[in-house]
DRENDOGU-459245 format. One line per 10 residues: their letters; for each residue x, y, z of C-alpha. Coordinates in nm, 2 decimals. Layout:
<rs>
A = X:Y:Z; ...
</rs>
This chain:
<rs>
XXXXXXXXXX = 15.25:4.31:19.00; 15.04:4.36:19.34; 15.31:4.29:19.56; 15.25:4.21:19.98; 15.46:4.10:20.23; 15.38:3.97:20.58; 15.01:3.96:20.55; 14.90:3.86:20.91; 14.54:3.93:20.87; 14.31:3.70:21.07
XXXXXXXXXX = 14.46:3.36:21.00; 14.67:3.45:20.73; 15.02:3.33:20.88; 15.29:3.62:20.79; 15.26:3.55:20.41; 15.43:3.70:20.08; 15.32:3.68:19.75; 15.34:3.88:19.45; 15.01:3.89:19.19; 15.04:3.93:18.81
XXXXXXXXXX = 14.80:4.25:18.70; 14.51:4.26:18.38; 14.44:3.86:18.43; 14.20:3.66:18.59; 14.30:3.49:18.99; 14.12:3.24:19.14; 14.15:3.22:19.52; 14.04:2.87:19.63; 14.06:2.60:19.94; 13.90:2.48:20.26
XXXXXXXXXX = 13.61:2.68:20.34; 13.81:2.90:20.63; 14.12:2.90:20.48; 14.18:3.26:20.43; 14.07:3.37:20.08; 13.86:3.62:20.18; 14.11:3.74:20.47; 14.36:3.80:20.15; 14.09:3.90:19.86; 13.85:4.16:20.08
XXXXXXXXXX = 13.99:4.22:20.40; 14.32:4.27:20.27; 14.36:4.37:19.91; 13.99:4.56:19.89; 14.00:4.70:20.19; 14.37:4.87:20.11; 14.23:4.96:19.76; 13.95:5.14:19.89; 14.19:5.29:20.15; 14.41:5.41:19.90
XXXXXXXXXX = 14.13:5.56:19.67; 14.00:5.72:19.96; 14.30:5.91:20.04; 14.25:6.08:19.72; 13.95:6.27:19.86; 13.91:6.61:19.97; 13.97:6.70:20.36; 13.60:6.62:20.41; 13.60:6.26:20.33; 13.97:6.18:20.48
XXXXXXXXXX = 13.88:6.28:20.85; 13.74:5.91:20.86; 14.05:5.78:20.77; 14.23:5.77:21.11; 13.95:5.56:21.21; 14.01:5.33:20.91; 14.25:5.06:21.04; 14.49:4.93:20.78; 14.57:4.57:20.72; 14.79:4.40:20.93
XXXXXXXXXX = 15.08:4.35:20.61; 15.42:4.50:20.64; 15.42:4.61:20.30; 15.15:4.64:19.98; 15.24:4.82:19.65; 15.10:4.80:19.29; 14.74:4.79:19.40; 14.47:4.98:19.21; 14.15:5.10:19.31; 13.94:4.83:19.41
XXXXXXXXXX = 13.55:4.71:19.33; 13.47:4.38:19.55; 13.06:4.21:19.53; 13.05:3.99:19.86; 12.80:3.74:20.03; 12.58:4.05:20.19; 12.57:4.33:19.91; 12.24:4.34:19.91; 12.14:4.29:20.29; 12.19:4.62:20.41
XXXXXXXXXX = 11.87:4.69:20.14; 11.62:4.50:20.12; 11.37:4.75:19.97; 11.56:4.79:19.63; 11.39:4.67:19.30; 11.63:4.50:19.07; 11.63:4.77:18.84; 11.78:4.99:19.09; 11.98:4.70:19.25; 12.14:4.66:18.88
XXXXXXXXXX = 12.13:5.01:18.78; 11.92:4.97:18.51; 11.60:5.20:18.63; 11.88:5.50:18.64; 12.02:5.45:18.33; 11.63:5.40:18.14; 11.56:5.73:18.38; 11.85:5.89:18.13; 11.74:5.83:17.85; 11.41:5.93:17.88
XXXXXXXXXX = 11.48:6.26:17.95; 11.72:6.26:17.71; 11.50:6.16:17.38; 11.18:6.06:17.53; 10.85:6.25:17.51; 10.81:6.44:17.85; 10.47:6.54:17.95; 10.37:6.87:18.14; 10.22:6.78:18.49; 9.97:7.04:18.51
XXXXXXXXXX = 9.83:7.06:18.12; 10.02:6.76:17.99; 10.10:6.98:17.66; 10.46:6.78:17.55; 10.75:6.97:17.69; 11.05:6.96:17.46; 11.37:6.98:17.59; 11.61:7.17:17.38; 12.04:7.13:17.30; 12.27:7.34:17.14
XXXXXXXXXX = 12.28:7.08:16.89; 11.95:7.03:16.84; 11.89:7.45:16.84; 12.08:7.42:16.53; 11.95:7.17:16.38; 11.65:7.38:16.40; 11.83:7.71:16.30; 11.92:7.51:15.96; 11.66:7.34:15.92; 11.41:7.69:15.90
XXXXXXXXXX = 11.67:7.86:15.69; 11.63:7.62:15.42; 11.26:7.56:15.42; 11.25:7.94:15.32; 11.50:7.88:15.03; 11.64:8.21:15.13; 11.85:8.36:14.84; 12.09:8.49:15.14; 12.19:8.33:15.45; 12.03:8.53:15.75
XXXXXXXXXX = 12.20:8.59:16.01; 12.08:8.57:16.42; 12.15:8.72:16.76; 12.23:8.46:17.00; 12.17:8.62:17.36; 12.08:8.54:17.73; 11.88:8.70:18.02; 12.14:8.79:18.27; 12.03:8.87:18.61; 12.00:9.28:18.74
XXXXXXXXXX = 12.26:9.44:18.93; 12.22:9.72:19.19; 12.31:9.95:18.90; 12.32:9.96:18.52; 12.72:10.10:18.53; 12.74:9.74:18.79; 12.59:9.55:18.55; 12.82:9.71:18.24; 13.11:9.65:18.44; 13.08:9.28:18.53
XXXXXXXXXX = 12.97:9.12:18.25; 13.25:9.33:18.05; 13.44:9.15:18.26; 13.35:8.81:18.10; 13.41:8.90:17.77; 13.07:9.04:17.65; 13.03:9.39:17.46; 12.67:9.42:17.40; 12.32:9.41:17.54; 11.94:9.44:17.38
XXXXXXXXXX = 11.61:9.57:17.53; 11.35:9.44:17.31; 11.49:9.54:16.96; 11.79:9.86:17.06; 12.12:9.69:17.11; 12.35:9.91:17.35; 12.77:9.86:17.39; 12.84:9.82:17.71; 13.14:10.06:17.70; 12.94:10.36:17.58
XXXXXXXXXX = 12.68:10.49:17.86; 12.35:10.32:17.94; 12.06:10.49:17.88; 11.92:10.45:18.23; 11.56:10.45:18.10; 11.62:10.07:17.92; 11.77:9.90:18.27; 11.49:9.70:18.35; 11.40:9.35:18.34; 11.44:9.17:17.97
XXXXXXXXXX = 11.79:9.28:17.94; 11.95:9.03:17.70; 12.34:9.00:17.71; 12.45:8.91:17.33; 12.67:8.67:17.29; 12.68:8.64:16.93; 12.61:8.76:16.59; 12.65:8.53:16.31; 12.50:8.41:15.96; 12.38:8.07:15.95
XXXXXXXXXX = 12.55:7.86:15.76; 12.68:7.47:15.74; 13.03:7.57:15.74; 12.90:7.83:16.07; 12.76:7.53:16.30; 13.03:7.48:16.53; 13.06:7.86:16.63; 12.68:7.88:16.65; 12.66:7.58:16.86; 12.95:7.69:17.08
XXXXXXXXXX = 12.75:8.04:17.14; 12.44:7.84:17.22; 12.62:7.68:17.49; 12.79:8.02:17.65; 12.40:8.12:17.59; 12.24:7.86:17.83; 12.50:7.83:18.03; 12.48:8.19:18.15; 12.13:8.20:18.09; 12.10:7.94:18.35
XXXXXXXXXX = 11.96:7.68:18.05; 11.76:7.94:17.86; 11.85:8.15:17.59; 11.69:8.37:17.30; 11.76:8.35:16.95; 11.64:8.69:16.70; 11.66:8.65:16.32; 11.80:8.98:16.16; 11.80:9.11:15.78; 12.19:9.21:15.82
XXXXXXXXXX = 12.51:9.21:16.06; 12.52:9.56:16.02; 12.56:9.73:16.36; 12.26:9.95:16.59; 12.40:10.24:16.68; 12.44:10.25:17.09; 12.17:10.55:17.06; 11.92:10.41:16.88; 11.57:10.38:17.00; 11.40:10.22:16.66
XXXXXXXXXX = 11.41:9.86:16.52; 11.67:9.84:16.31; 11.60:9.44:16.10; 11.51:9.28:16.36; 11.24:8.98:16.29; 11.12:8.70:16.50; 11.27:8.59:16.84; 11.22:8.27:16.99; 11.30:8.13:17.36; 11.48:7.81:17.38
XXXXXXXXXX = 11.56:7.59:17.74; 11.65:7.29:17.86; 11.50:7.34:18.20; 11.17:7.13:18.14; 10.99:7.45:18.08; 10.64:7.42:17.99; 10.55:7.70:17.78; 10.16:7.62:17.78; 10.10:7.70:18.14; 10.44:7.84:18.26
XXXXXXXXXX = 10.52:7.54:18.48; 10.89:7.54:18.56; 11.20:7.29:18.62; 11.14:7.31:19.05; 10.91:7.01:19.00; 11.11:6.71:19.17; 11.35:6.55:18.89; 11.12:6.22:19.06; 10.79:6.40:18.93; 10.95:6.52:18.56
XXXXXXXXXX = 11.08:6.13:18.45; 10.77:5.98:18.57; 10.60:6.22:18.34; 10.87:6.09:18.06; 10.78:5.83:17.79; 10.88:5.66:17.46; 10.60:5.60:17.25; 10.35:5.58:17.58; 10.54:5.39:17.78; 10.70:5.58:18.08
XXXXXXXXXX = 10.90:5.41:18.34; 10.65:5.25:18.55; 10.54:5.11:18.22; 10.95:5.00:18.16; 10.99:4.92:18.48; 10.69:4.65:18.52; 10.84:4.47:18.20; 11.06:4.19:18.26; 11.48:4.23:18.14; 11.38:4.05:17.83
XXXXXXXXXX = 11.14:4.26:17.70; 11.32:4.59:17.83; 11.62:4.43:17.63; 11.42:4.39:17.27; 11.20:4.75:17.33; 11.52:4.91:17.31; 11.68:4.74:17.02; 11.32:4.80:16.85; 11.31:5.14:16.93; 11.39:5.40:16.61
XXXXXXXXXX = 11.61:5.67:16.73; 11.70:5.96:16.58; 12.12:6.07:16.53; 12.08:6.30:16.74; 11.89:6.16:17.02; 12.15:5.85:17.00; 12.40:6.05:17.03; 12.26:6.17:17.34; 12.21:5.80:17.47; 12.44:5.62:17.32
XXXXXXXXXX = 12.61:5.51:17.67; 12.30:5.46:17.87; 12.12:5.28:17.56; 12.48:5.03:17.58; 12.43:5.00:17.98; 12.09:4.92:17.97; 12.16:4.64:17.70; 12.50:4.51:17.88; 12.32:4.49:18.19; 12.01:4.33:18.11
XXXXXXXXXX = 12.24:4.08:17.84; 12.41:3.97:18.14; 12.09:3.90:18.35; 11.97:3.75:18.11; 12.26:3.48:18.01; 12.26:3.40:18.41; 11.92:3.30:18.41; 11.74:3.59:18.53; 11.56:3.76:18.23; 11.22:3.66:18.36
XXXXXXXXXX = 11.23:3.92:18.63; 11.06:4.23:18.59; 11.24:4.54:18.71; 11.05:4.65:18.97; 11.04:4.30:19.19; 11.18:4.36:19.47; 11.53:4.23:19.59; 11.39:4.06:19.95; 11.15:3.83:19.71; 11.43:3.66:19.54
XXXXXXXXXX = 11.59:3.35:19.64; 11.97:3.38:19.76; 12.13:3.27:19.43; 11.92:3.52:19.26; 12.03:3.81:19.46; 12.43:3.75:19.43; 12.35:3.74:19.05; 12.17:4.08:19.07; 12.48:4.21:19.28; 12.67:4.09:19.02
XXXXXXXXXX = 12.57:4.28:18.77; 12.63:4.65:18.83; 12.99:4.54:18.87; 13.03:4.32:18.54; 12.92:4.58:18.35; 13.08:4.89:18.44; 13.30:5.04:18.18; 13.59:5.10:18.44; 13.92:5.02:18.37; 14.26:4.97:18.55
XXXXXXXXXX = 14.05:4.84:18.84; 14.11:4.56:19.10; 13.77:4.37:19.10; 13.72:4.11:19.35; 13.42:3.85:19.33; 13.31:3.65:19.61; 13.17:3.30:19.49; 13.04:3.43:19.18; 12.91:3.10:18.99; 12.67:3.08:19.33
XXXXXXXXXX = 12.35:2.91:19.16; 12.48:2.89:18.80; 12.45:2.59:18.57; 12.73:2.53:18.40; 12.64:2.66:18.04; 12.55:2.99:18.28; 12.90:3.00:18.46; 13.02:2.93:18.10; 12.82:3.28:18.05; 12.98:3.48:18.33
XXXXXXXXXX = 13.30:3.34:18.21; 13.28:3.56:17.90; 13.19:3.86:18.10; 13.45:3.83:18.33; 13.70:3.79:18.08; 13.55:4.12:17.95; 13.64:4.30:18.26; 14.03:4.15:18.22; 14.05:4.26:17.83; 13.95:4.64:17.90
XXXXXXXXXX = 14.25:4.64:18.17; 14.13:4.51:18.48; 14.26:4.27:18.75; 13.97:4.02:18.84; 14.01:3.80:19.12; 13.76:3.50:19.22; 13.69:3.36:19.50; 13.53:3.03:19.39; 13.57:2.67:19.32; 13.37:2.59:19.00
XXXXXXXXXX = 13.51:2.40:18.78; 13.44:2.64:18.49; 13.63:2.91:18.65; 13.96:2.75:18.82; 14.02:2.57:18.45; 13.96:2.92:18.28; 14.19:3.07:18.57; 14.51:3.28:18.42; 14.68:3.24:18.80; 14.56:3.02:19.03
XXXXXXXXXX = 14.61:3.02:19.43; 14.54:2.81:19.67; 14.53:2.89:20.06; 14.55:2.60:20.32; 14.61:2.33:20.44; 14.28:2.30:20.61; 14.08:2.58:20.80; 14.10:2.78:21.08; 14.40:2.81:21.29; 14.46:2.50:21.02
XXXXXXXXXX = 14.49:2.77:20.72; 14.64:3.10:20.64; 14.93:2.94:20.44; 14.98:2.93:20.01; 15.03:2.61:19.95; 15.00:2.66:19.59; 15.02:2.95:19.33; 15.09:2.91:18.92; 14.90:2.80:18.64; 14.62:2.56:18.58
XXXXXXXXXX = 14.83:2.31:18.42; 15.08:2.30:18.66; 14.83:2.25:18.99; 14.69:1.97:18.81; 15.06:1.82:18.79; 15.08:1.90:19.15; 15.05:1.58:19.38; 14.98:1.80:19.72; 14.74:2.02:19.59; 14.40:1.88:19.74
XXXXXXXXXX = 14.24:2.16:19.45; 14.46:1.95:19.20; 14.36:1.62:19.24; 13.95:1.70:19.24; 14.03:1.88:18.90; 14.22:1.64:18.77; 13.94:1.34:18.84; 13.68:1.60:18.69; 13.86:1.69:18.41; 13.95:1.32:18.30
XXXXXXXXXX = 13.56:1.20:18.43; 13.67:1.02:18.67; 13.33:0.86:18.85; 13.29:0.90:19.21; 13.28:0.51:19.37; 13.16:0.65:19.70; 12.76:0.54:19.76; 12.48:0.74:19.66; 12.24:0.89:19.89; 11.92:0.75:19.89
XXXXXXXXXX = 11.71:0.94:20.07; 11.87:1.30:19.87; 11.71:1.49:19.57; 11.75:1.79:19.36; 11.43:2.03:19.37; 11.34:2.32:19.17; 11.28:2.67:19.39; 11.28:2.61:19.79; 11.05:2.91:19.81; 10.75:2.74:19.62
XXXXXXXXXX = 10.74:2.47:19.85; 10.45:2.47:20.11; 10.50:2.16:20.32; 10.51:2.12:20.69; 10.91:2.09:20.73; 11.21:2.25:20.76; 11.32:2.52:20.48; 11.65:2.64:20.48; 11.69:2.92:20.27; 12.05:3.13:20.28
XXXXXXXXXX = 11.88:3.42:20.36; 11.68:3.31:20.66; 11.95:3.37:20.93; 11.97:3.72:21.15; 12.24:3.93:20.99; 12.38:4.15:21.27; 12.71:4.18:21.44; 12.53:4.09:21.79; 12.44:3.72:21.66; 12.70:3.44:21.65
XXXXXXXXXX = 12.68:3.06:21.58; 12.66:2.99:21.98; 12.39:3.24:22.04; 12.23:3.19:21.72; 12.24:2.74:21.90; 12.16:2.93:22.22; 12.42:2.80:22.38; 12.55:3.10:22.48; 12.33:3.13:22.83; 12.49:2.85:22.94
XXXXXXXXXX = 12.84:3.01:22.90; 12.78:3.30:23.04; 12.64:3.04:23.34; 12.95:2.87:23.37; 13.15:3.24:23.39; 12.86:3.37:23.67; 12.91:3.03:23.88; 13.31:3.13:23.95; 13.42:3.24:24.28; 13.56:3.55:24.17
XXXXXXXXXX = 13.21:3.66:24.00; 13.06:3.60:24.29; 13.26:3.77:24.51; 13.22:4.07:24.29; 12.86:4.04:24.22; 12.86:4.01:23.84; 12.57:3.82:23.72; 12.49:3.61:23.39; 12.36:3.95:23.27; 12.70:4.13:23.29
XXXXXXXXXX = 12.86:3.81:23.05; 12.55:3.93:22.75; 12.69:4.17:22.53; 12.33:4.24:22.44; 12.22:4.45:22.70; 12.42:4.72:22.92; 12.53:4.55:23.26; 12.89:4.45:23.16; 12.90:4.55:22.79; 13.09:4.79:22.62
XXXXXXXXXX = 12.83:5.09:22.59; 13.09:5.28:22.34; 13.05:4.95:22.09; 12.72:4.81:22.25; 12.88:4.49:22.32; 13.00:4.43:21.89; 13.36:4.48:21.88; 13.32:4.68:21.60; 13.24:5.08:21.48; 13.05:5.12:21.16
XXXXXXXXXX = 13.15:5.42:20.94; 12.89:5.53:20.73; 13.10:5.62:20.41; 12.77:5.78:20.27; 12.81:5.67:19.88; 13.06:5.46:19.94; 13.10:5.10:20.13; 13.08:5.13:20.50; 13.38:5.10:20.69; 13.46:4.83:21.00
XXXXXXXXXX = 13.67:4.94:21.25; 13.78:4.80:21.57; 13.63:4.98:21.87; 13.89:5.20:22.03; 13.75:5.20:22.42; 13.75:4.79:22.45; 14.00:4.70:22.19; 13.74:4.43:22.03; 13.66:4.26:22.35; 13.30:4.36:22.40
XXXXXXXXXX = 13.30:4.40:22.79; 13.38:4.64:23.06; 13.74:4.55:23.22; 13.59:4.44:23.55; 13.39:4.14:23.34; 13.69:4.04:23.14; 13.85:4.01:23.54; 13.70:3.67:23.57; 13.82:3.37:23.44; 13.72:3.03:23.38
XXXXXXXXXX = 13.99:2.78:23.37; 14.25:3.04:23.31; 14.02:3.27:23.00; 13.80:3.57:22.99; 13.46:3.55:22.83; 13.63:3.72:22.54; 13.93:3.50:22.51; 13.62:3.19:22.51; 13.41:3.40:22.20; 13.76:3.39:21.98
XXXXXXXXXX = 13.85:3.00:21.98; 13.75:2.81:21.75; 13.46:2.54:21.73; 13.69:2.27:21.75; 13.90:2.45:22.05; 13.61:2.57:22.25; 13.42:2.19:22.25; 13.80:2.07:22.43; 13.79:2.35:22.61; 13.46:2.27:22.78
XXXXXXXXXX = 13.51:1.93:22.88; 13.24:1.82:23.10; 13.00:2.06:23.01; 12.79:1.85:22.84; 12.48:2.10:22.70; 12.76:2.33:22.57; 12.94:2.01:22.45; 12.65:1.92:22.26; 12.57:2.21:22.07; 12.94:2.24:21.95
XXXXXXXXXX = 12.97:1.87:21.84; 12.67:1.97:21.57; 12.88:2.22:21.41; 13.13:2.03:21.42; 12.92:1.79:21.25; 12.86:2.02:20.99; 13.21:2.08:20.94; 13.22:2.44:21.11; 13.52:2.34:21.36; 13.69:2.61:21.24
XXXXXXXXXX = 13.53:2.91:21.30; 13.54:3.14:21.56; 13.18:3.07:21.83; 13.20:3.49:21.87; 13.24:3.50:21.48; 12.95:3.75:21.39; 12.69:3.55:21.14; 12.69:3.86:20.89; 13.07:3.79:20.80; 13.02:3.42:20.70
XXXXXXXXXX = 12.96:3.30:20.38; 12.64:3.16:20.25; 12.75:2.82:20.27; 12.84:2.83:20.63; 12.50:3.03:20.72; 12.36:2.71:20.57; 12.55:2.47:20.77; 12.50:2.69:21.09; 12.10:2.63:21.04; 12.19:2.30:20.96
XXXXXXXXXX = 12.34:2.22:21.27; 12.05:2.43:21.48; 11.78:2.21:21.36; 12.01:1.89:21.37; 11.97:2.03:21.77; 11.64:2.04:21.80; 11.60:1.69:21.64; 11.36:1.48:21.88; 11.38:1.19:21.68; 11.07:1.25:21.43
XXXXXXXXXX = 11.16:1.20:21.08; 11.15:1.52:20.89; 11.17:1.67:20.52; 11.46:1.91:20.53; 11.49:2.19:20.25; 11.82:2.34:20.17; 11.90:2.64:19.91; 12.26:2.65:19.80; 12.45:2.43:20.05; 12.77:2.43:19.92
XXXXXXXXXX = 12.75:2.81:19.87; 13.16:2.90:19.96; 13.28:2.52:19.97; 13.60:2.36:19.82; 13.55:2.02:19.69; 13.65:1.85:20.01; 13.39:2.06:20.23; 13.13:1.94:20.01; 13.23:1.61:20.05; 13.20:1.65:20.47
XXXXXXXXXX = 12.88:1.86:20.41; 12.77:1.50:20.21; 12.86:1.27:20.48; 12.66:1.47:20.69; 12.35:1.40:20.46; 12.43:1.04:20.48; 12.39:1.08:20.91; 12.09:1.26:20.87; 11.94:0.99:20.57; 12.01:0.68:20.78
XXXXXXXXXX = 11.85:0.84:21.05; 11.52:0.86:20.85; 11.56:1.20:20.70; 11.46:1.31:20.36; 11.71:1.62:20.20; 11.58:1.82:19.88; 11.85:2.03:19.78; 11.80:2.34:19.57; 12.16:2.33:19.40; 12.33:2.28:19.06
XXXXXXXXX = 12.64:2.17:19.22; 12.83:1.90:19.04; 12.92:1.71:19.35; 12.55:1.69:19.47; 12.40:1.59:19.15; 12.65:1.31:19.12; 12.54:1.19:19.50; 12.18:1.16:19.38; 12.09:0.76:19.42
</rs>
């Protein structure tokens, strides 16, 4: 079990629970409630903590900036994987095959059994193995139908020391007796002949007959070979094992040698393996096609080259797991909808749906196990036959040993749940309680569960009797639209810690009015300037007016951490000196929607901008709640409720992508009679959306 007690993190209200390990969890509830606040802030966050820990002294010296959750105690908690609402923001030049991981893994197998080109002459470059240096060894003894096996000298080029004894007395040392110049072999415990030390020293490493039953041992000395030889070795036939005297200056049954490597070595032109690893792969191809050629190819047609492809044993050996990657990755892709995109389409073209999916899938398909993996609204633009798909994947992840929890509310996925929990009762200040945790068939037997009785009408087909919209629709893509009116896609908002949903309504200025227009600011000569957080006047310069540090963790999430000069309140201690009816500017940024619009009674332009969010059924966030920690259904509700603003009265045509992106059953049901407002007052609403509640409001 994952065990915490006390969790007070943001509006999580001193709670205990205890969480069953290797099964699927659904977190569901009011938009607000505090799933996320349990899932990521709480359980990820510790996870990662945790796993961090285990890092050398490097790594940890961030940790004593890493804040742990606010919970008395956590134990049984794994390492933790968690895809989000913004995975992809911080990158908005990444292709989907690098986004999903599927460029890297083609990359490997390319250079692994693909043809490789040289730059310069392009003469093929072949890349040789142990394994596949024996193959050959074999392979050339019987196609001489030797009446004896022959035996060869497996050796390396070490590199010189100062002097020979030096050089006889390190690499005695590792465990090797002999040496060759050209075709004398020397023991390295008898005296050098001075004369020989010279460049094209080889350092043997074995003598041996080649035979079947011999492969192992030859193959282990071909490793110890290009290992020490820095990827290249030599390999010289002989007539017999007999030994060379350490004095003798004549050939003694020596016949060919040949130079092996696996350092892209072209042997043409003498072009060597310091050519960028970026340079050798795009050089690399299977049967012509290298991977700009892959990488213009859609999922689906990556997906049946590579099942089409005729490998050798060998080679799929060699590729075995980046030939099942490639094919788990694009399979997933492609039963979410998504197999029409080419790899190399970049992330910033896609529409919001579309991305989450792509985030998705590095995580759904990693072979990790004994993980905690948490996924934030993961059905987000799914049909239901699709969420059916990711269904099977996810229980995938549970099977090889994992703990999987959702944070989501389609139907698909709360009936399929193993445990289910539900936070509440409403949002906000309203939330931050369980007020239900146990099975599927027991929250559909419970009366007070609001996530209960929606299930149980769906799941018996129960109609909805509440009018349809007229004036609403369904439409394809929101992005191929071209009209004159209002997109809303999820990705259109600013996605920085500086922007919030009052200066994102700019409302804001007049705030910081009402703060300036005190006596006390007066009298101290602080200005609407020194209330911005924006610019340095009465901002906090260590934090630049965000609350918040970010680590940079380099290949690992980044880290949030409260700033340590203001605390998290954004300003200088002489700004947060004035107050307006008993509150600082940063005790006014941390109320809620619903508390701030009491709170400014009689301030009627603030008033007005905070009675369209709550409109939109955003009462319970935070107005200094930074946009890039709400979901994509909020986002969409705090455009919303900006253009709802701006409204003059002209009848518009509104397009919105994935509304109801983060919304329990009853938000969508507010976020509907908000559509209804907007309809009677002339408005037409195209929804881009295969939520279940939305189709059945279509008139």
């Amino acid at each position: 079990m994952i065990s915490l007690r006390n969790v007070c993190v943001h509006n999580l209200k001193n709670i205990d629970i205890d969480l069953p390990k290797k099964q699927i969890i659904v977190f569901c509830g009011r938009s607000g409630s505090g799933k996320t606040s349990l899932a990521v802030d709480t359980l990820y966050a510790e996870g990662q903590r945790r796993y961090i820990e285990t890092f050398s002294p490097a790594m940890r010296q961030f940790l004593e900036k890493i804040e742990k959750p606010d919970v008395e105690h956590i134990s049984g908690i794994p390492p933790a994987v968690a895809v989000g609402q913004q995975e992809l923001e911080h990158n908005d030049k990444a292709t989907v095959g690098e986004a999903t991981e599927i460029t890297y893994y083609l990359t490997q197998i390319l250079q692994k059994s693909g043809h490789i080109f040289c730059q310069k002459c392009r003469s093929e470059i072949i890349i040789d193995t142990p394994e596949s240096i024996g193959t050959y060894l074999e392979t050339l003894h019987l196609e001489r139908q030797l009446a004896e096996s022959r035996s060869v000298l497996i050796a390396f080029e070490p590199p010189l020391e100062e002097s020979a004894a030096l050089f006889a007395e390190i690499w005695k040392e590792q465990g090797f007796l002999r040496v060759m110049y050209q075709d004398t072999v020397f023991r390295l415990d008898e005296p050098f002949p001075p004369n020989l030390y010279k460049n094209g020293l080889l350092v043997i490493v074995d003598r041996i007959s080649v035979k079947a039953e011999n492969r192992d041992r030859i193959i282990e000395s071909l490793e110890t070979a290009m290992e020490f030889g820095s990827g290249i070795c030599c390999v010289q036939e002989t007539e017999s094992i007999q030994e060379t005297p350490a004095t003798s200056a004549a050939s003694r049954g020596f016949l060919s040698r040949k130079k092996f490597s696996n350092r892209f070595t072209c042997e043409a032109c003498d072009v060597h393996s310091s050519s960028p690893l970026v340079e050798r792969r795009l050089n690399a191809d299977i049967h012509s096609l290298g991977i700009n050629e892959l990488s213009a190819m859609t999922v689906e047609q990556i997906a049946e080259h590579l099942r089409a492809e005729s490998f050798t044993q060998g080679q799929y050996q060699r590729i075995k797991y980046d030939w099942e990657q490639v094919l788990s990755r694009c399979g997933y892709l492609q039963q979410t909808g998504l197999g029409m995109l080419t790899l190399d389409r970049q992330v910033s073209a896609l529409t919001y749906s579309e991305r989450r999916r792509v985030a998705l899938t590095a995580a759904l398909a990693s072979p990790l196990v004994d993980m905690l993996y948490v996924l934030d609204e993961p059905s987000l633009g799914l049909t239901k036959e699709q969420t059916e798909k990711l269904l099977d994947f996810v229980r995938q992840l549970r099977d090889r040993g994992n703990t999987v929890i959702l944070i989501d509310h389609h139907p698909v996925l709360l009936l399929a749940a193993d445990h289910l929990v539900e936070f509440g009762p409403g949002a906000g200040t309203d939330g931050g309680r369980i007020v239900f945790q146990g099975t599927v068939e027991e929250i559909l037997n419970d009366e007070k569960s609001l996530t209960g009785t929606y299930l149980k009408k769906m799941k018996s087909a129960v109609t909805d009797k509440r009018e349809k919209i007229e004036g609403l629709s369904i439409g394809i893509d929101c992005r191929t639209n071209k009209q004159s009116a209002l997109p809303v896609p999820a990705s259109s908002l600013p996605r920085s810690s500086a922007s919030n949903s009052v200066t994102y309504l700019q409302i804001f200025d007049e705030i910081r009015r009402v703060f300036a227009d005190t006596a006390d600011a007066k009298a101290k000569n602080i200005t609407v300037r020194h209330f911005s957080f924006n610019v340095p006047a009465g901002r906090c310069e260590h934090c630049k007016g965000c609350g918040i540090i970010t680590v940079n963790m380099q290949f690992l999430s980044d880290q949030i951490i409260r700033c340590s000069e203001c605390k998290g309140k954004r300003y200088q201690p002489q700004v947060l000196e004035i107050l307006y009816r008993g509150k600082t500017i940063s005790d006014v940024l941390n109320m809620t929607v619903r508390e701030a619009f009491v709170f400014f009674r009689g301030q009627n332009k603030i008033q007005k901008g905070l009675m369209r969010l709550l409109d939109t059924g955003l009462d319970y966030i935070q107005i200094g709640q930074s946009v890039n920690t709400l979901s994509g259904g909020e986002l969409q509700r705090l455009k919303l409720a900006a253009y709802l603003l701006g409204l003059k009265g002209s009848r518009e045509t509104i397009y919105l992508d994935e509304p109801t992106a983060g919304l329990h059953f009853a938000d969508v049901d507010a976020l509907l009679d908000c559509f209804r407002q907007l309809v009677q007052s002339g408005h037409k609403i195209i929804v881009n959306s295969h939520n279940e509640q939305l189709l059945a409001a279509i008139a």
